[in-house]
DRENPA-262905 format. One record per residue (C-alpha): x, y, z; residue number from 1; residue in three letters; chain. Coordinates in steps of 0.2 Angstrom, whole numbers. Example, Ala and Ser with C-alpha at 12.3 -4.5 7.8 and 13.67 -1.06 7.14 Angstrom:
BEGIN
> x/y/z/num/residuo/cadena
> 62/-22/39/1/ALA/A $
> 68/-5/36/2/SER/A $
//
This chain:
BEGIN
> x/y/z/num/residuo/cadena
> 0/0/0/1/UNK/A $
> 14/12/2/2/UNK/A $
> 16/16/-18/3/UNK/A $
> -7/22/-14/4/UNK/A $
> 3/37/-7/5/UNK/A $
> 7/43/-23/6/UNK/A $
> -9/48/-28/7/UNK/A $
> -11/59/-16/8/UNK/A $
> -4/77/-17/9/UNK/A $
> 14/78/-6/10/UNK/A $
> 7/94/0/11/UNK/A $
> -7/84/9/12/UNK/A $
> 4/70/16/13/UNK/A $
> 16/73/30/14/UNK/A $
> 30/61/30/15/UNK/A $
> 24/52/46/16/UNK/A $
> 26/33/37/17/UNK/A $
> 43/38/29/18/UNK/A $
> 52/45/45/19/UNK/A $
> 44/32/58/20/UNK/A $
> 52/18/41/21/UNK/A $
> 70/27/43/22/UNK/A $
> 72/29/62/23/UNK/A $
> 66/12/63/24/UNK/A $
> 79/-4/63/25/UNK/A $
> 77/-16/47/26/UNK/A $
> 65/-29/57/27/UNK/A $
> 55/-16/63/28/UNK/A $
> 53/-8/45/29/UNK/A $
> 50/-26/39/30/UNK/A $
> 36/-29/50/31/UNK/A $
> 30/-14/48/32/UNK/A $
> 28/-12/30/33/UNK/A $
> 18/-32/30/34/UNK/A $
> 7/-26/45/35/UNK/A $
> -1/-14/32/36/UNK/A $
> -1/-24/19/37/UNK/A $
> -17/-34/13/38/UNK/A $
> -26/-46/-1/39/UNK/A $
> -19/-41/-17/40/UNK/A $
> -35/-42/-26/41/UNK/A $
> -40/-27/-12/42/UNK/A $
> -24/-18/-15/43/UNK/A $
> -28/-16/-32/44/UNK/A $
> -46/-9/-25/45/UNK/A $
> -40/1/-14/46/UNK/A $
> -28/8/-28/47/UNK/A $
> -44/13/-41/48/UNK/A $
> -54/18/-24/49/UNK/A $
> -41/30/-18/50/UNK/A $
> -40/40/-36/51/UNK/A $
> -57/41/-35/52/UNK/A $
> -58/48/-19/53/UNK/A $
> -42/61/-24/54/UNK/A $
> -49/67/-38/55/UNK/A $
> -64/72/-32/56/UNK/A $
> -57/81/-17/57/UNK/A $
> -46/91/-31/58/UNK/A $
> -62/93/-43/59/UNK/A $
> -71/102/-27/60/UNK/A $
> -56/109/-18/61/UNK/A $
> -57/99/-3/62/UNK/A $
> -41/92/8/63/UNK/A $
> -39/73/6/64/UNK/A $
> -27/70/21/65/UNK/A $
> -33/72/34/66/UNK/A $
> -50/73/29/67/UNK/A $
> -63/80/38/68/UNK/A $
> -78/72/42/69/UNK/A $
> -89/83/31/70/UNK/A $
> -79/79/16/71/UNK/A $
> -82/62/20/72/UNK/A $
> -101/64/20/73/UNK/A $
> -98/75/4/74/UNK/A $
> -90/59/-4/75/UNK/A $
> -100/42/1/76/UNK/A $
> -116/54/-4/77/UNK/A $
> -108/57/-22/78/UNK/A $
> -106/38/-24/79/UNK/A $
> -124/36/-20/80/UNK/A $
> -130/47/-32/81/UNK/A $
> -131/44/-48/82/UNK/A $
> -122/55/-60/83/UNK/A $
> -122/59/-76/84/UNK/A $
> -108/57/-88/85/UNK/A $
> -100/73/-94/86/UNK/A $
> -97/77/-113/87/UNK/A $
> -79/67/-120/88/UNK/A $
> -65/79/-124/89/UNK/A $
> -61/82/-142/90/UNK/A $
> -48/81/-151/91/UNK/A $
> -36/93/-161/92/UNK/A $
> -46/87/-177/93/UNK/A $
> -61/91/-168/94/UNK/A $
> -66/70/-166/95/UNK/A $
> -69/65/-150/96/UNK/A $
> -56/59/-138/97/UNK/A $
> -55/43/-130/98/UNK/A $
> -58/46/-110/99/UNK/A $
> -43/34/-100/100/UNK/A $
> -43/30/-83/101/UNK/A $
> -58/29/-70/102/UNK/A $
> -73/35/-81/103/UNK/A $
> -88/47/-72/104/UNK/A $
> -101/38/-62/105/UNK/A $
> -116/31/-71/106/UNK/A $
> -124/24/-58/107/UNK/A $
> -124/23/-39/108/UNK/A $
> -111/13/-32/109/UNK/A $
> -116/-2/-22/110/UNK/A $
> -117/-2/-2/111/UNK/A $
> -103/-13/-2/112/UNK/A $
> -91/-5/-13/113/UNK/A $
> -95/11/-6/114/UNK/A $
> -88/5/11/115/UNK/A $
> -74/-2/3/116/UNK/A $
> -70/14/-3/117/UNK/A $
> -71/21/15/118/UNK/A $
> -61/7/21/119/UNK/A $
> -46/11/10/120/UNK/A $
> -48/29/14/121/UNK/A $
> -45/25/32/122/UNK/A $
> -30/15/26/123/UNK/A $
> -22/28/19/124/UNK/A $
> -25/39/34/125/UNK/A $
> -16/24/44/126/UNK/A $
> 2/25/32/127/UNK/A $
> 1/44/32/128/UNK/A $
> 0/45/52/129/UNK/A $
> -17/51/53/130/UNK/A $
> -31/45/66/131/UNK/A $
> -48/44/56/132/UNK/A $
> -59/39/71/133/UNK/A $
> -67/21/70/134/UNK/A $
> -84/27/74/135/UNK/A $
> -87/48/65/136/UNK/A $
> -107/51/70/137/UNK/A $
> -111/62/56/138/UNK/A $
> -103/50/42/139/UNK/A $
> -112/35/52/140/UNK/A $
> -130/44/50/141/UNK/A $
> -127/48/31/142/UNK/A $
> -120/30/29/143/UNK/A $
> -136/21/37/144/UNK/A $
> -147/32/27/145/UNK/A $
> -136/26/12/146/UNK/A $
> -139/7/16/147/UNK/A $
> -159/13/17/148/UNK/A $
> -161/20/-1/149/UNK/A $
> -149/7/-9/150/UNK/A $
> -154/-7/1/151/UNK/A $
> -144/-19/10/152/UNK/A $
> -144/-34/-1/153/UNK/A $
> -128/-36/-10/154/UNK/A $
> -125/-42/-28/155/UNK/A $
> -119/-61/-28/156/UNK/A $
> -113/-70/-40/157/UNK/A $
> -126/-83/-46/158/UNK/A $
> -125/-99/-42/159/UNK/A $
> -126/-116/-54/160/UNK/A $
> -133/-133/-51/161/UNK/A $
> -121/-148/-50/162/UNK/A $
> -131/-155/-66/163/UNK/A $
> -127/-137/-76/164/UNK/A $
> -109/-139/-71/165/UNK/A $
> -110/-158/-79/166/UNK/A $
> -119/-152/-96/167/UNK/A $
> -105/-138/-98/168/UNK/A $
> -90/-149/-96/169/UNK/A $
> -101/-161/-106/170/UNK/A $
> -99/-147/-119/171/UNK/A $
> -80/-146/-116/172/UNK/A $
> -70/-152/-131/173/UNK/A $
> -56/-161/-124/174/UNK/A $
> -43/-163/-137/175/UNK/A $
> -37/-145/-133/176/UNK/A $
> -27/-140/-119/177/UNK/A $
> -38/-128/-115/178/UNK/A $
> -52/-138/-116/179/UNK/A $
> -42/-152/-102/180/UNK/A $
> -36/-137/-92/181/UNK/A $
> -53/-126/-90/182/UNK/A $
> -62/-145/-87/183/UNK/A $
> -50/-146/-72/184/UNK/A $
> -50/-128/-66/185/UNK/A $
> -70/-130/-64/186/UNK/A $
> -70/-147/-57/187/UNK/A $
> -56/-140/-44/188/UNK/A $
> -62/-122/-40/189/UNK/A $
> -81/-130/-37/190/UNK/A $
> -75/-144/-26/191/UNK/A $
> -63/-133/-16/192/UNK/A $
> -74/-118/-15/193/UNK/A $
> -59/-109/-18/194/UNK/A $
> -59/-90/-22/195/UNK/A $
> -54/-84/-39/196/UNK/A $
> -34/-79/-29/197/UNK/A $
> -35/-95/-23/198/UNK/A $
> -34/-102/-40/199/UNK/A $
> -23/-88/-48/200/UNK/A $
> -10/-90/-35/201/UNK/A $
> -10/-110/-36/202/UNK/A $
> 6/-121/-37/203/UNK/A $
> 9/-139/-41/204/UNK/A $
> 21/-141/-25/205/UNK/A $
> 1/-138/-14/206/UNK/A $
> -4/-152/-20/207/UNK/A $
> -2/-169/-9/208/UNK/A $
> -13/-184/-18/209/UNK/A $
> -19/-196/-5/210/UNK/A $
> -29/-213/-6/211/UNK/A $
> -43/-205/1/212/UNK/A $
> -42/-187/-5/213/UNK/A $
> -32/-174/-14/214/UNK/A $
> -25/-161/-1/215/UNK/A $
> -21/-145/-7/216/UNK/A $
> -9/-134/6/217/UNK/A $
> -15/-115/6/218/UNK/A $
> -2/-104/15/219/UNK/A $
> -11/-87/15/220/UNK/A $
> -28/-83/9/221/UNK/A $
> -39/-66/10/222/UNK/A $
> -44/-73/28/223/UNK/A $
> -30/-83/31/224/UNK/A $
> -17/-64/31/225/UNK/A $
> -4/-73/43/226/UNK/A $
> 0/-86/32/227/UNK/A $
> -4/-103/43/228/UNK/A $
> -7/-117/32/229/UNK/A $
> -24/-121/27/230/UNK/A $
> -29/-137/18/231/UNK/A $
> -43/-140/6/232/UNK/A $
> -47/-160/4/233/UNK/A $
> -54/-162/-14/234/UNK/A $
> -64/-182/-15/235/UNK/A $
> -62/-192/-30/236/UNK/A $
> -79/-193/-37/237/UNK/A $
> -88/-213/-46/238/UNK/A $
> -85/-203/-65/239/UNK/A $
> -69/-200/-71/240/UNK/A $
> -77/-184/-83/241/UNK/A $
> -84/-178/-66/242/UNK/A $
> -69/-183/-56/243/UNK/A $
> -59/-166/-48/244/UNK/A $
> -44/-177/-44/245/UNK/A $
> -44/-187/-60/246/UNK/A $
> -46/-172/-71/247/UNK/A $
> -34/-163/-61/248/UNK/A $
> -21/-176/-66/249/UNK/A $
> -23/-176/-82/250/UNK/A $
> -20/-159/-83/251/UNK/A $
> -4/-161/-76/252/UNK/A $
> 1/-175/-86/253/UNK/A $
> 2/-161/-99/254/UNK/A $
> 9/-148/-88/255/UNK/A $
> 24/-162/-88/256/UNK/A $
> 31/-153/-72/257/UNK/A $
> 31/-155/-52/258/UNK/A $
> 34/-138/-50/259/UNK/A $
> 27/-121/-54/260/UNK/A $
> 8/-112/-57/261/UNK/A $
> -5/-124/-59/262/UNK/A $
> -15/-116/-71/263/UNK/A $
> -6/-107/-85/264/UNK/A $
> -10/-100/-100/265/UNK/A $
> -10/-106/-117/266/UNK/A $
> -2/-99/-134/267/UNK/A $
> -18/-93/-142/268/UNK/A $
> -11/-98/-160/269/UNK/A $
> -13/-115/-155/270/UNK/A $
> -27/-115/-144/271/UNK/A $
> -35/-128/-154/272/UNK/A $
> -25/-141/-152/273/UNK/A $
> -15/-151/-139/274/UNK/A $
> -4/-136/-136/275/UNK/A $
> 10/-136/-127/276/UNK/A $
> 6/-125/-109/277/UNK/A $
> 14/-108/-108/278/UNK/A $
> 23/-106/-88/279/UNK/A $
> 14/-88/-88/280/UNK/A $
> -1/-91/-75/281/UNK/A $
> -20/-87/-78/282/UNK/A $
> -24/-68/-75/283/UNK/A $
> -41/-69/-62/284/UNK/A $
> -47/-57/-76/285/UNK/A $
> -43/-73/-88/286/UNK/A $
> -51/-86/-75/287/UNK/A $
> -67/-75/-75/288/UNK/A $
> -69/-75/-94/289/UNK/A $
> -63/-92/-94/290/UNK/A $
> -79/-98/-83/291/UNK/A $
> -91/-84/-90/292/UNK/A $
> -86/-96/-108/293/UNK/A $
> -90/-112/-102/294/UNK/A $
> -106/-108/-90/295/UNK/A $
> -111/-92/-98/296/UNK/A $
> -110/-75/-97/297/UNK/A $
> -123/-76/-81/298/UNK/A $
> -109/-84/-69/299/UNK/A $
> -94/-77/-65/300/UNK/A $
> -79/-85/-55/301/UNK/A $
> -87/-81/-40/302/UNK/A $
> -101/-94/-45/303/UNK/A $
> -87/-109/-40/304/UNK/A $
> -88/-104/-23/305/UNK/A $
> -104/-98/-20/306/UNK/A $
> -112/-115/-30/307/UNK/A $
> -102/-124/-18/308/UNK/A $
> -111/-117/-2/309/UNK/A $
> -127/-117/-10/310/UNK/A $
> -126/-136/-15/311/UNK/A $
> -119/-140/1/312/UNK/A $
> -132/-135/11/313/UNK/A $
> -146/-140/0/314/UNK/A $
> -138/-158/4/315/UNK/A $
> -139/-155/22/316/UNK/A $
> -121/-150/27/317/UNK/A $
> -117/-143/46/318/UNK/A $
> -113/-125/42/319/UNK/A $
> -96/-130/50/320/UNK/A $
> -94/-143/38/321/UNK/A $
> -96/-132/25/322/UNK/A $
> -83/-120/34/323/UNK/A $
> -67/-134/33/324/UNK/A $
> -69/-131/14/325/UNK/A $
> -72/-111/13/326/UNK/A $
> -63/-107/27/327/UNK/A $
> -74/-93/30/328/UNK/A $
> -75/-88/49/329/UNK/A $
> -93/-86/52/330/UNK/A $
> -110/-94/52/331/UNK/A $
> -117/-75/45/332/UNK/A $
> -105/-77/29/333/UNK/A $
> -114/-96/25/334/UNK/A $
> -129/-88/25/335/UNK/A $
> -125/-73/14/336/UNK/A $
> -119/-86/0/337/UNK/A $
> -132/-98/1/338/UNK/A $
> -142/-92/-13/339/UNK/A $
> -160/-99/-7/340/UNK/A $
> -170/-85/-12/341/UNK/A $
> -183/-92/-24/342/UNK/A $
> -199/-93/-11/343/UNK/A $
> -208/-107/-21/344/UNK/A $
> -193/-118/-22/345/UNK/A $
> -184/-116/-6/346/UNK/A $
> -201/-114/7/347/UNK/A $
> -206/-122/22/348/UNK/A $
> -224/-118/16/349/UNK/A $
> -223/-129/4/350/UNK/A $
> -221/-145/20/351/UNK/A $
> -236/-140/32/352/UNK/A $
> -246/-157/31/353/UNK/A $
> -262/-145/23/354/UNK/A $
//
């Protein structure tokens, strides 16, 4: 999070982090630098989030560090609202210039992300040496009356049936790489309810194949920040097509290696044939496309994880059964991703003896 600094105007950062990093010995500095660190899926956030939050303060000549609690309200109110999109540039033909960067709000920001943005607002408060207090009364008003015009339900990602995700690798045409590696990312990534990260980050050296199980070794995910090792067990299943272990070998039976990322790409020139795979790995951008091509544009990568808790409990499964496999750390988190909504499918109403 350090280099998020450097969005924000010098004038407005007092160079708290940088002296405290100096005077401090190398340890210190060491620790100090991972103790603000986090997710790099949510660095990257935080990165977009923060230019958004600069610019406008520059655009309405506000201070940015440290802020005060009305330009806070000011902000979290303009992500609320909708906005509409201002005229492009032109050119020095006269044609219209292609905006770059983060583009005008459309539309208002979800409830979530707009307390994402908050959340990395405070972060860089915390590397500049600033307090921004936990609880600001004001801001905490505007953002309940936020939460009451947006609504508290947030977006998921939507869920598949175990039967959809057979008719698509059904559809999979298995005498490409890609075709042997997306069959195994899918199999894997439902089976493990792992996060998109999770996948991106994956090395062959995890795995550990068992009799009874595949184990895959996770030393640090987005709620795992301390890097203890968690395992994931992945069950052979009765058909080898359907089988995450089984598919999951053959995969690297062509990666022809014991070391290195799991799921790599493939030289688009020979995408369709048995290609040899490329050492670069898969792009959570990529792995989002690559599930969005095989299930539809309706899923995302998301739907792995969230289909897995979904399935789960529809089959019964103790919440903290369910937990071993997401590693999520609350009962409130299962319930959020259990996609159960549909009142005449999923009703007690439905079982009253009438």
């Amino acid at each position: 999070m350090r280099e998020d600094l450097s969005i924000i105007p010098a004038s407005t950062v007092p160079p708290t982090v940088s002296t405290q990093l100096a005077r401090a010995s190398a340890k210190v500095a060491g620790f100090l630098e991972v103790g603000l660190q986090g997710a790099a899926n949510t660095e990257r956030a935080y990165t977009s989030d923060l230019k958004s939050y600069v610019g406008f303060c520059e655009r309405h000549g506000l201070r940015a560090l440290p802020a005060e609690v009305e330009t806070l309200t000011e902000y979290v109110a303009y992500l609320a609202t909708e906005k509409p999109v201002p005229e492009p540039g032109t050119g020095g033909r006269g044609e219209k210039k292609k905006r770059k960067g983060q583009q005008p709000l459309t539309r208002p920001h979800s409830l979530a992300t707009i307390k994402r943005h908050l959340a990395a607002i405070r972060k860089a408060h915390q590397l500049a040496g600033h307090r921004l207090p936990a609880t600001l009364d004001a801001l905490n008003v505007v953002m309940e009356g936020i939460a009451r015009t947006l609504g508290k339900r947030q977006d998921q990602a939507q869920a598949f049936t175990v039967e959809e995700l057979k008719q698509a690798i059904r559809r999979i045409d298995l005498e490409t790489s890609a075709g042997i590696r997306d069959r195994a990312l899918l199999l894997l990534g439902f089976a493990g309810a792992f996060r998109r990260s999770e996948l991106v980050e994956l090395n062959i050296e995890q795995l550990e194949f068992t009799e009874r199980a595949l184990l895959v070794h996770l030393a640090k995910s987005k709620t795992n920040q301390y890097g203890a090792v968690e395992d994931k067990a992945i069950f052979y299943a009765p058909t080898m097509d359907f089988c995450p272990v089984r598919c999951l070998r053959a995969w690297l039976n062509l990666l022809d290696r014991t070391t290195g990322p799991l799921f790599v790409k493939i030289p688009r020139a020979s995408s369709e044939h048995m290609a040899v795979p490329s050492d670069k790995r898969l792009s959570d951008i990529s792995i989002n496309k690559l599930v969005q091509k095989r299930l539809g544009p309706g899923y995302s990568a998301h739907s792995l994880r969230v289909s897995f808790v979904t399935v789960a409990v529809l089959n019964g499964q103790s919440h903290k059964a369910i937990k071993n496999q997401t590693k999520q750390k609350t009962d409130a988190m299962i319930e959020r991703y259990t996609q159960l909504n549909n009142v005449v499918s999923y009703n007690a109403a439905q079982a009253l003896g009438l």
